[in-house]
N, C-alpha and C positions, 0 to 999 in steps of 0.2 A: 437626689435633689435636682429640682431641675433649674436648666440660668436664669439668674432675676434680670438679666436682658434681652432676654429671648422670651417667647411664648412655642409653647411645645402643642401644636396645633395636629389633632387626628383627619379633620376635613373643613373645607368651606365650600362650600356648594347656596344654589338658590332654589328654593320648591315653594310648595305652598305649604302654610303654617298649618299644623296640624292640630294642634292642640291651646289652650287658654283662648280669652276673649275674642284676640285677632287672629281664630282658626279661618283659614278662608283665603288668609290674603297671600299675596307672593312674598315669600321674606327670604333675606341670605342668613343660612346659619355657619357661628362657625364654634367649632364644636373643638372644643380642650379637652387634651388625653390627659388621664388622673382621675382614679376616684377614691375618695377615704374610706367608701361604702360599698354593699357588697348586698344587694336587694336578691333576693328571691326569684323575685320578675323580673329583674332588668334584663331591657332589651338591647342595652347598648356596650354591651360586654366585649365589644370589640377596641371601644376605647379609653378600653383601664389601659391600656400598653403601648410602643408603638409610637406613630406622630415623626414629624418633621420642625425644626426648631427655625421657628420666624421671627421677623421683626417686627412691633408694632407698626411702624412703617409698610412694611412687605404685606402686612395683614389688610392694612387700610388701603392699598392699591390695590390688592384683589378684590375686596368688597364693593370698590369705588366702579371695577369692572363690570361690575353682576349687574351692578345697577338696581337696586332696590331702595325705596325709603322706609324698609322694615327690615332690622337685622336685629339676630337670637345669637347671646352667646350661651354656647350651653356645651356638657360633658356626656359624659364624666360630670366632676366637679369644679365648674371652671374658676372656681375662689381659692384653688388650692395654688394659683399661680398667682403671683404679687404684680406681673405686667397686664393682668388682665383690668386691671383700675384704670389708668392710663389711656388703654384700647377703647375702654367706655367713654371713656370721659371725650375721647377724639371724635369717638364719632358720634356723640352728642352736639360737639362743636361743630361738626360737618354738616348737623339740621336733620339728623337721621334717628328715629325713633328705636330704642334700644332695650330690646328685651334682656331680660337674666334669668335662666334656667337653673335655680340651686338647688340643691339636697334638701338644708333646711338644717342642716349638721354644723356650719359654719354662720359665723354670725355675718350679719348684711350691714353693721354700722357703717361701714366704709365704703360701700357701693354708693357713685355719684347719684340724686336726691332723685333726681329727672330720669332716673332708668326704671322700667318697668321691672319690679322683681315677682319672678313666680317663685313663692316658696312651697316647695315640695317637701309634705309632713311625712313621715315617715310613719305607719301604720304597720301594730302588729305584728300582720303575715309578711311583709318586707324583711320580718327578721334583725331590723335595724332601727326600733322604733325607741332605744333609750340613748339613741345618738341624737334625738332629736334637740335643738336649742331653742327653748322656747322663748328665750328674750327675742328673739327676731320678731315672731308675734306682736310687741309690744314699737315696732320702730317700723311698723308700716305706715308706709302713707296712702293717701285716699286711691291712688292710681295701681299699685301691689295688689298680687292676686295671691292666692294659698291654695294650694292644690292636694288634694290625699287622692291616691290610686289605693283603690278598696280590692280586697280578694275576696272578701266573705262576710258572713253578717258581722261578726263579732269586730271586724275594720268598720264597718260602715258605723254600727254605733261606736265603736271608739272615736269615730271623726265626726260625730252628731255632735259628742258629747265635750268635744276639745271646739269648736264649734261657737255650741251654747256657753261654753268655760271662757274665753276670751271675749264672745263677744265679737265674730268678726264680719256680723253682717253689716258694717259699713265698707268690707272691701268684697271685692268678688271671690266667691267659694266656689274652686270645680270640684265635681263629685267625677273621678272618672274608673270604670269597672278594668280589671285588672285582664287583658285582650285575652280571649279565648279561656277563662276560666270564672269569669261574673257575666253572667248576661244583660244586658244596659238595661234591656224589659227590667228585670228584678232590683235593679237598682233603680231605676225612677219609678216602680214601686212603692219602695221605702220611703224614697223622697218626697212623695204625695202623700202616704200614709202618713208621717210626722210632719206634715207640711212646713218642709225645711226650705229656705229662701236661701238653694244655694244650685249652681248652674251642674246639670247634668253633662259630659261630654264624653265624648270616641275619640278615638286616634286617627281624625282626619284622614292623614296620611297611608294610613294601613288598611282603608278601604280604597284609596285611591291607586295605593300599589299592593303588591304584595307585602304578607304582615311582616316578613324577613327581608325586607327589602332595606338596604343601604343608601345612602347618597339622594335620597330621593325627600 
């Protein structure tokens, strides 16, 4: 278990945003060790474990250093910590735009109203697709994004078809191919073939560095 006083923190670092709407810009991430889930593709396998235990305090002083008006908490699964509410909610206070990186496996009723949440659906070939909580679906608000990372056809129409099922073209839908095993070509394909109204994207980040690249 880890301390509900503490946040059990794997890295915070500042780069550019790699991925959802505000790909592009310079944002601080900080990134919570813990994850309930166990994707196929995940890239970020380094922090299921591990980390350094801080203070929501000690967190917001280092963020306040980096200096950014775009900060991402993301994992792992950063909902699996109870102090991680508190951290939003501060630096929401602070006039700082605050994304959330989820699974999509934990419900978002208690993320503060004003944080940008990406919910990441769980498809498939992730292996991890009946962890998925679909009540989250139904508590987004107009500013929520919903993300599926596709490995193959049978994920893309799975996320066509959950999509059309909810209803979620009044929030932003990334379409994004799963790095080195969907090619983007074939998936914005698809996307023009069923003329889906939903955002095609890459991994920023892993053109701008190496695809194994850390910290960056």
């Amino acid at each position: 278990m880890y301390n509900r006083r503490m946040l059990r923190i794997h890295e915070i670092y500042k780069s550019i945003q790699g991925e959802s709407t505000y790909a592009g810009l310079p944002c601080i991430f900080v990134r919570l060790t813990g994850c309930n889930l166990r994707c196929q593709w995940c890239d970020t396998t380094q922090a299921f474990y591990g980390g350094v235990d801080k203070t929501v305090e000690a967190v917001l002083e280092e963020t306040e250093r980096l200096d950014a008006p775009l900060v991402e908490i993301t994992g792992g699964e950063p909902l699996l910590q109870a102090e991680v509410y508190p951290l939003m909610q501060s630096l929401l206070d602070r006039g700082q735009r605050v994304l959330l990186e989820t699974s999509g496996s934990l419900s978002i009723e208690k993320v503060p109203q004003a944080v940008v949440k990406i919910v990441d659906m769980k498809c498939p070939a992730s292996g991890e697709a009946e962890k998925n909580h679909y009540d989250n679906l139904k508590l987004l608000a107009p500013h929520d994004e919903v993300k599926f990372v596709i490995a193959d056809r049978k994920d893309y129409e799975w996320s066509r078809d959950l999509v059309k099922q909810y209803a979620l073209h009044s929030n932003p839908v990334l379409f994004s191919p799963v790095f080195d095993q969907l090619a983007p070509r074939t998936l914005a394909e698809w996307i023009l073939e069923d003329k889906l109204q939903v955002r095609l994207q890459s991994q920023l980040h892993k053109i701008i560095w190496d695809k194994n690249a850390v910290g960056v």
